[in-house]
Every structure is written in structure tokens, then in C-alpha cells.
C-alpha distance (Angstrom), angle and dihedral (degrees) to the residues before:
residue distance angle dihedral
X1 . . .
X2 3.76 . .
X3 3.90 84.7 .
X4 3.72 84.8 67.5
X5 3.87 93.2 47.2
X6 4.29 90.9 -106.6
X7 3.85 109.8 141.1
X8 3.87 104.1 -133.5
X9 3.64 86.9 -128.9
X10 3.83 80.0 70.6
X11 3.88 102.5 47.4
X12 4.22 90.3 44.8
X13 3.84 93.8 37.0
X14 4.24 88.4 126.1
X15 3.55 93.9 19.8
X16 3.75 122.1 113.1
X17 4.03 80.8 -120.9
X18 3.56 126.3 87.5
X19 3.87 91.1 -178.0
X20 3.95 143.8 -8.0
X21 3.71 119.6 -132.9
X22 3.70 133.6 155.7
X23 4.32 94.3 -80.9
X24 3.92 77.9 75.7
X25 3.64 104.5 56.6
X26 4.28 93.6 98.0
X27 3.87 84.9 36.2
X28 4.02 120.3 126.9
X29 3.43 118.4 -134.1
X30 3.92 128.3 -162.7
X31 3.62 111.5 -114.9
X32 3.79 91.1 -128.7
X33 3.52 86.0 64.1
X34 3.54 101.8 38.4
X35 4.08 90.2 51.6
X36 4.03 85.7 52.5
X37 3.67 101.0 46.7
X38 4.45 85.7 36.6
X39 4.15 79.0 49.0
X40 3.87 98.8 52.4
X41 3.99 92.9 36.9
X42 3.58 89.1 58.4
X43 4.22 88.9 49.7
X44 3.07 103.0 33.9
X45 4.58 97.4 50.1
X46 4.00 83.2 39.9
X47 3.83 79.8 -158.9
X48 3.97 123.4 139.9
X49 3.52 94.0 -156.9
X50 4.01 97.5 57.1
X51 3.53 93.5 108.8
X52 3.98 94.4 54.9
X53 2.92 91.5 45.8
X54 3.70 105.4 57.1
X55 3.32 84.6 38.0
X56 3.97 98.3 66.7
X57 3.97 88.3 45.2
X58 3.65 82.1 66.7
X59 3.97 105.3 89.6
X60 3.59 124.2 162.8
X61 4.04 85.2 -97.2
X62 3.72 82.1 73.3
X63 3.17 109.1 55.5
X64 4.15 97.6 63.2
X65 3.85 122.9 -143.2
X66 4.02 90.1 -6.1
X67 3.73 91.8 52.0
X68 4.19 89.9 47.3
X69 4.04 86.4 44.0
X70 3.76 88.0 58.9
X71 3.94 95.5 39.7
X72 3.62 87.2 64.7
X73 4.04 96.2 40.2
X74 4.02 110.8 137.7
X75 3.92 89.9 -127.0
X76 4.12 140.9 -31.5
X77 3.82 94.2 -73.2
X78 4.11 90.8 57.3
X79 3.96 96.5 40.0
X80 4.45 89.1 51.3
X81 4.25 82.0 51.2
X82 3.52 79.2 59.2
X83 3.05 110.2 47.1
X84 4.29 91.6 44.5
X85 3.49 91.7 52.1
X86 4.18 100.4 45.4
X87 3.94 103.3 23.6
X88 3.65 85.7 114.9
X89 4.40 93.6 66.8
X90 4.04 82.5 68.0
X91 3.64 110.1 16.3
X92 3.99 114.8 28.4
X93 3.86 96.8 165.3
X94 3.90 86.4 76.6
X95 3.76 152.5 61.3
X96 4.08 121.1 -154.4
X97 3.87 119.6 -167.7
X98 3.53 128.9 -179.3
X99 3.55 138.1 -147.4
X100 4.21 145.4 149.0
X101 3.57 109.1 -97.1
X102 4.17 94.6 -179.5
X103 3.40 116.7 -66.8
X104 3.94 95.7 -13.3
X105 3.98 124.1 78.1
X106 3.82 108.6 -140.2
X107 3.81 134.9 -153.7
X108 3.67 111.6 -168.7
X109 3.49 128.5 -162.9
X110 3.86 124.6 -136.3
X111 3.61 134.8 -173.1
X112 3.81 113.3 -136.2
X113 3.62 92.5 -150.7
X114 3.92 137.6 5.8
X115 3.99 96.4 -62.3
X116 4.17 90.5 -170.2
X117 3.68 118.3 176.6
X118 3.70 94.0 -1.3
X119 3.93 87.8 49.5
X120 3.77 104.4 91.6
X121 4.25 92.4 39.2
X122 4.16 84.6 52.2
X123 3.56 95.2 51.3
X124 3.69 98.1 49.6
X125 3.23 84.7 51.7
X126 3.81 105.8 64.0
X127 4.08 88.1 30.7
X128 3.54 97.5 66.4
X129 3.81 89.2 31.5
X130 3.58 94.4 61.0
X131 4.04 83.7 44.5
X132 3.63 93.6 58.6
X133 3.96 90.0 53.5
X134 3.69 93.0 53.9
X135 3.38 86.2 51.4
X136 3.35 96.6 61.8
X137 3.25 103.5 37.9
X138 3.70 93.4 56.8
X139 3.63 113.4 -3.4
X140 4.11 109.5 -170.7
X141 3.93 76.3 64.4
X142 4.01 88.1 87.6
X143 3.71 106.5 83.9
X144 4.05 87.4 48.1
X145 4.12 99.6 55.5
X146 3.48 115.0 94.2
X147 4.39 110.4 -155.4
X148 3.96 109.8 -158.5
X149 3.76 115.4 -173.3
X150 3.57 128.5 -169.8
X151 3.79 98.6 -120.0
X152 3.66 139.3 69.1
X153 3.71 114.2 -105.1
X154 3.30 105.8 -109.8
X155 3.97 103.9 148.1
X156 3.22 109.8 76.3
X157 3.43 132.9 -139.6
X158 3.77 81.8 11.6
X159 3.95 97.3 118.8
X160 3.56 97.7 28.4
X161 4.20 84.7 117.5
X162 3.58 84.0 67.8
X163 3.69 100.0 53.9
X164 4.06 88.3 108.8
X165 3.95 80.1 77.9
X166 4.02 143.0 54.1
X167 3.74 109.1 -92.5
X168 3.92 130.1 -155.6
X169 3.58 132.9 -174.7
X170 4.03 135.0 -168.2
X171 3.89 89.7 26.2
X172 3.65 126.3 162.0
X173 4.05 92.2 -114.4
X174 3.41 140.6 2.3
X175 3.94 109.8 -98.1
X176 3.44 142.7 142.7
X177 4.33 117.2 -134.9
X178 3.55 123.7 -149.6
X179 4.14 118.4 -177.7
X180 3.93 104.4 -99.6
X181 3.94 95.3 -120.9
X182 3.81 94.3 59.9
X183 3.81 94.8 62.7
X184 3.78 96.7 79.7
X185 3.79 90.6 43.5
X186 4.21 104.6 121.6
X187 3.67 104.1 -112.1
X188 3.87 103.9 -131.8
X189 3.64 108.0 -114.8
X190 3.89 93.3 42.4
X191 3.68 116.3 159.0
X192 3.70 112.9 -177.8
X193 4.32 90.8 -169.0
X194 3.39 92.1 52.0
X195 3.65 100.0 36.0
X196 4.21 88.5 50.2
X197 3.87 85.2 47.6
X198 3.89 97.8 50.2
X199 4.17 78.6 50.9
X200 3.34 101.7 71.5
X201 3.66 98.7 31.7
X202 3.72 82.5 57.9
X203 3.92 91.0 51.7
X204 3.77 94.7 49.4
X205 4.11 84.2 48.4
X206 3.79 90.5 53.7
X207 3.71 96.9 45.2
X208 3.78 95.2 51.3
X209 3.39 90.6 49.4
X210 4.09 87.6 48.9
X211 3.90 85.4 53.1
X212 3.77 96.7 50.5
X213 3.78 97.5 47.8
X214 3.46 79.7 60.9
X215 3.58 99.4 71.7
X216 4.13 89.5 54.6
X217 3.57 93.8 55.4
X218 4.29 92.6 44.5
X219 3.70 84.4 49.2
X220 3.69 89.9 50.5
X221 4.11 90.4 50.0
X222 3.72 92.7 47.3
X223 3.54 94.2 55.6
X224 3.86 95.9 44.8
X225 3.61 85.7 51.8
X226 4.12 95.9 53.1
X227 4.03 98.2 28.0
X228 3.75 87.8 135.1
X229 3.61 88.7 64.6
X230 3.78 109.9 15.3
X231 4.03 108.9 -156.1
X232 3.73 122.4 -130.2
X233 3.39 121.4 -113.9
X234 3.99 98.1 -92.0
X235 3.99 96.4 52.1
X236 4.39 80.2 46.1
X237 3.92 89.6 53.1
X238 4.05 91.5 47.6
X239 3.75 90.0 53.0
X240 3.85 84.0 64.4
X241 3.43 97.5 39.4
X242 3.77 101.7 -120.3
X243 3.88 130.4 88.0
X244 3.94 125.7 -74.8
X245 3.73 80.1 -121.2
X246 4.09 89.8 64.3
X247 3.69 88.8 39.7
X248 3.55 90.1 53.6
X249 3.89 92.4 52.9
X250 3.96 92.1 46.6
X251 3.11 93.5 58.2
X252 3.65 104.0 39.1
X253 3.54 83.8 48.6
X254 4.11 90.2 61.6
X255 4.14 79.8 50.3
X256 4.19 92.5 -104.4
X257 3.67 135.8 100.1
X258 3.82 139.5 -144.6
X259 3.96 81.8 -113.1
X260 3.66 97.6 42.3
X261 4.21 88.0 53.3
X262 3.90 98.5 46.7
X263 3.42 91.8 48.9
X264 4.06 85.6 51.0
């Protein structure tokens, strides 16, 4: 945003942020709030290529022990594994598969749930994102990926950064190709220690965050199950045997609130 000369006080104005920094990169954030703040960015830069951009910042330095997991992948076919099975420790609000389609390799893109206005911005996002880490970890790969989107192209000049690849427009998914014989190519800087490593801390990531979702949806239940009398947060905290104070950080930590859920 400041690249488009908007003051962040502007863009969070609402928001339950009064700035971002780098202490909030392995923050979660509500999707209600991320859909307002994605919302306004989108107004406020009046800029087509917002999602491309954003997308490009994201390098694998980003993207903390999943980005060094895949910096250390073996080859192409390991580092997609990856990314299927731990897309969710960096971008929750989708699902990637992949599978052989004939000669090509293909990661597709999936929304979880209806994504609406911010749909189109979100998907850039993670396309070109995913883009930039295959170009780093093996950069001659560029002129061979193939980037379908969704849409029609109707922003021009928009995607001219991506030029270096195959574009496609009004698909049936978002996805990015890659020919089938590069994925057991060794990506250069492979590091099988360190990539194993990276693994498991990404596992124990993953299941934490499995654990603490948890809590949302039994807070959820509870209330469903008492909405003639809806308990305050202390007598909600007891029923799980820990403070409201722990409650409150369990589910703040999941990017909710008590609040935020009653009023849902």
C-alpha cells in the first residue's frame, strides 16, 4: 500500500490493526477481516496489477519454515508434495491437489469456500507466488510453465511481468503446468537434511494449527447447544477446563474472538 502512496493508517482505519510489521508475518487473521482490509486494498490502490504484484514479493524467504522446506526439496515433484500437503501454514483459504494430466504435471488451485469479490485478487496471488518459487528453485524452468487462470484477460498490460511464461485465460481452474519429465530434475541447491528437517517441523506446525481450530469449532457447538442462554466467556472457558484468559488466546490465536463468534 505505501507503494501506492496509501498511509496504512488509511487501509486499517476499521481494522483491529493499527499497523503491520514483520512480528505479524506467522499471525492469523479472521477472514472477516482479511476480506475487509483485501476489499479496501483493492479500492483504495485502484491498481489491476495488485495481485501480481504482491504475488512476486512473495519468495520462498517469505513463507517461513514451509518456504525453507521447499528450498531444500530434492526436485519439482517433492517440493509440489509439499506444497499440497502444507498450503494451509500460509494460505488457509485454499486447497491444491496434484495430479499427471499426460505429459504435463499440474497444480491446481481451489477455493475452500466462495472467495467472491476478493476471489480473482487471491488467486493471482498464490499463482504467481507459486511461480516465483519455481523460479528459484530452478530458474531455466520459466519458458516451460504454463499459468491458467480462471478469468478472461481483460486488464491489460496487467500480466505483462509474466511474459517469461505461457499464459491462459478463461480456464476451467486455476493451475500452474509444468512438462512431466522436469519434475524429477534435482533442484540445484537440494539438501536432503535440511529438507527432511523442515518436514517435520512443518508437520508439528500443521498439527497445532489442526488442534487450535478445534477450539473455534467446540466453541461454535457449545453455543448452538445453549443459544437460549448464551454463556459468557468465563462459564465457556470452565467447560474446557482452562481460564477465559487461555480461551481468549486460543482463539485469538486462530484470528477469532468469543465476541466475533456470538455475533456469527
Amino acid at each position: 500500500m505505501t507503494d501506492f502512496g496509501i498511509s496504512h493508517k488509511r487501509w486499517l482505519q476499521g481494522s483491529p490493526y493499527q499497523s503491520i510489521d514483520n512480528t505479524m508475518l506467522d499471525a492469523t487473521v479472521s477472514y472477516d477481516v482479511l476480506h475487509n482490509l483485501v476489499v479496501k486494498a483493492i479500492e483504495l490502490s485502484n491498481n489491476p496489477t495488485l495481485g501480481v504484484l504482491v504475488g512476486h514479493r512473495l519468495t520462498l524467504q517469505s513463507h517461513g519454515i514451509l518456504g525453507y522446506a521447499l528450498m531444500n526439496s530434492e526436485n519439482l515433484l517433492s517440493a509440489a508434495q509439499l506444497v499440497e500437503q502444507y498450503i494451509s501454514l500460509r494460505f488457509p483459504l485454499i486447497n491444491i491437489s496434484n495430479q499427471y494430466q499426460g505429459d504435463q504435471f499440474i497444480i491446481e488451485l481451489n477455493e475452500k469456500f466462495p472467495l467472491n469479490e476478493i476471489r480473482n485478487l487471491i488467486l493471482e496471488v498464490i499463482l504467481v507466488a507459486i511461480k516465483s518459487a519455481l523460479d528459484q528453485l530452478m530458474p531455466q524452468l520459466k519458458k516451460h510453465i504454463a499459468i491458467s487462470f480462471p478469468y478472461a484477460n481483460n486488464k491489460e498490460k496487467v500480466y505483462d511481468s509474466l511474459k517469461d511464461c505461457k499464459l491462459i485465460f478463461n480456464s476451467s481452474c486455476a493451475s500452474i503446468s509444468i512438462p512431466k519429465e522436469l519434475m524429477l530434475e534435482t533442484v540445484p541447491l537440494a539438501n536432503l537434511a535440511a529438507y527432511k528437517e523442515a518436514e517435520i517441523l512443518c508437520a508439528k506446525e500443521l498439527k497445532n494449527l489442526n488442534q487450535e481450530s478445534a477450539y473455534k469449532s467446540r466453541v461454535k457447538q457449545k453455543i448452538l447447544a445453549n443459544s437460549e442462554n448464551f454463556p459468557s466467556q468465563a462459564i465457556m472457558a470452565s467447560w474446557f477446563n482452562m481460564t477465559s484468559r487461555t480461551l481468549h488466546r486460543r482463539l485469538i490465536s486462530e484470528g477469532t474472538c468469543y465476541r466475533e463468534i456470538l455475533e456469527d
